[in-house]
ROTI-762914 format. One line per field, with one value per residue (C-alpha): residue number from 1; x, y negated, z. Coordinates in steps of 0.05 Angstrom, whole numbers, padded with zeros to 5 digits. Layout:
<sites>
nr: c(NUM_...)
px: c(X_...)
py: c(Y_...)
pz: c(Z_...)
</sites>
This chain:
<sites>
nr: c(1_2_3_4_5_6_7_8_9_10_11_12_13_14_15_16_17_18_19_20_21_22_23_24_25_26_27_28_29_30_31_32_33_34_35_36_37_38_39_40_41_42_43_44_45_46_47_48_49_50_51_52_53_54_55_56_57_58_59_60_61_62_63_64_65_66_67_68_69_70_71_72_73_74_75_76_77_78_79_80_81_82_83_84_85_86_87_88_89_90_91_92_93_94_95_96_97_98_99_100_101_102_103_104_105_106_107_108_109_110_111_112_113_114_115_116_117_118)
px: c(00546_00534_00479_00463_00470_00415_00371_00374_00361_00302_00269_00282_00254_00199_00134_00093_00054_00110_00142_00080_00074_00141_00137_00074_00111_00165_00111_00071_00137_00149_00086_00080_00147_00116_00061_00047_00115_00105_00078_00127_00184_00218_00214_00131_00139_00189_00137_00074_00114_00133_00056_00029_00074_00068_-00005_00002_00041_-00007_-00066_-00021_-00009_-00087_-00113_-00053_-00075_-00064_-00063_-00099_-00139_-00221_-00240_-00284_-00216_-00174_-00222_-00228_-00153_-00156_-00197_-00161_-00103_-00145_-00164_-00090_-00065_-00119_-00118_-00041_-00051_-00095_-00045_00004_-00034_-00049_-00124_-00121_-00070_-00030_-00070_-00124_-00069_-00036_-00102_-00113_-00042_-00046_-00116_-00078_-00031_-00072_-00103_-00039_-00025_-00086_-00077_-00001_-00027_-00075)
py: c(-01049_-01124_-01154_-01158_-01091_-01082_-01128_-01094_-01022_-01046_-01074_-01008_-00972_-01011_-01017_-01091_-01065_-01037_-01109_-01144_-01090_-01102_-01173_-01178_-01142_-01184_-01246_-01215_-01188_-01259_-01278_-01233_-01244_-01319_-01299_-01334_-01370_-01456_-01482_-01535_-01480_-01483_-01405_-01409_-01479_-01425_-01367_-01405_-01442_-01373_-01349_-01406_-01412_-01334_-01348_-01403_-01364_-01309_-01362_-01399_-01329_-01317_-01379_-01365_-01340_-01267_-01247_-01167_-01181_-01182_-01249_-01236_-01208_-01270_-01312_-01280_-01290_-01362_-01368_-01330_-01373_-01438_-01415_-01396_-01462_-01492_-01444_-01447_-01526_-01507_-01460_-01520_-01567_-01527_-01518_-01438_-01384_-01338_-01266_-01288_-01302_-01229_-01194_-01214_-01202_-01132_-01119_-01139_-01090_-01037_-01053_-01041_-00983_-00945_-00979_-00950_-00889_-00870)
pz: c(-00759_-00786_-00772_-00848_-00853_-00789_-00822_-00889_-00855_-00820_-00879_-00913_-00860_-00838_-00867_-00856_-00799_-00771_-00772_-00753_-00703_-00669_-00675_-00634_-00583_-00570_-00567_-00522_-00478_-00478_-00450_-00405_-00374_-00354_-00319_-00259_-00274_-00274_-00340_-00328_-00337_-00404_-00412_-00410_-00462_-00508_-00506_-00521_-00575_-00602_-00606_-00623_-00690_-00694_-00697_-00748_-00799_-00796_-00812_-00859_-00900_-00881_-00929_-00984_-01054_-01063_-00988_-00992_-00929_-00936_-00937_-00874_-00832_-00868_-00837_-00762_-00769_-00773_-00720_-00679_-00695_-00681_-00611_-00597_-00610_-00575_-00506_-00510_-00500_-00440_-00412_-00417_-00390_-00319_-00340_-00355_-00350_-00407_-00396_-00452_-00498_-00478_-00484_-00554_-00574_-00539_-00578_-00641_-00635_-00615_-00684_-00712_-00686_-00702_-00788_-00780_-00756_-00814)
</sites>
């Protein structure tokens, strides 16, 4: 199968929790893969990079016009995505590890999961 093909069968049969779902899983995969790895290692840089503009786009889509989030869950979303960004720079500057960033992740998908569920 092509990969346009894939792409256009998963769309079809994927909801966007299902998506948002998924991707949160490979983040967090990635994330946890690093633990207790060097933050000097370019696979711990790639991971936080990954979550960090994960985080981003779902703050960026957070403050658009017409997003169907409460304003009150837009807004824990953002900062969310502020604290990310700012504990990733801790992670990569020696002064705290990744698990924080893996619990949230894992508590976002468990959120997720219960919203798909219903």
């Amino acid at each position: 199968m092509s990969l346009g093909a894939y792409q256009k069968t998963q769309k079809i049969t994927e909801n966007p929790r299902e998506t948002e779902y998924r991707l949160f899983g490979q983040v967090t995969h990635a994330l946890i893969g690093v633990r207790g790895v060097d933050r000097n290692d370019k696979r711990v840089i790639d991971a936080l990079d990954w979550n960090r503009r994960m985080w981003t786009v779902l703050a960026t889509d957070c403050g658009s016009e017409g997003n169907g989030l409460n304003d009150k869950l837009r807004a824990q979303i953002i900062s969310l995505s502020i604290w990310v960004s700012r504990h990733s720079s801790e992670v990569m500057r020696g002064a705290d590890d990744v698990e924080p960033l893996i619990d949230i992740n894992t508590t976002i998908m468990e959120g997720l999961r219960s919203v798909a569920a219903t």
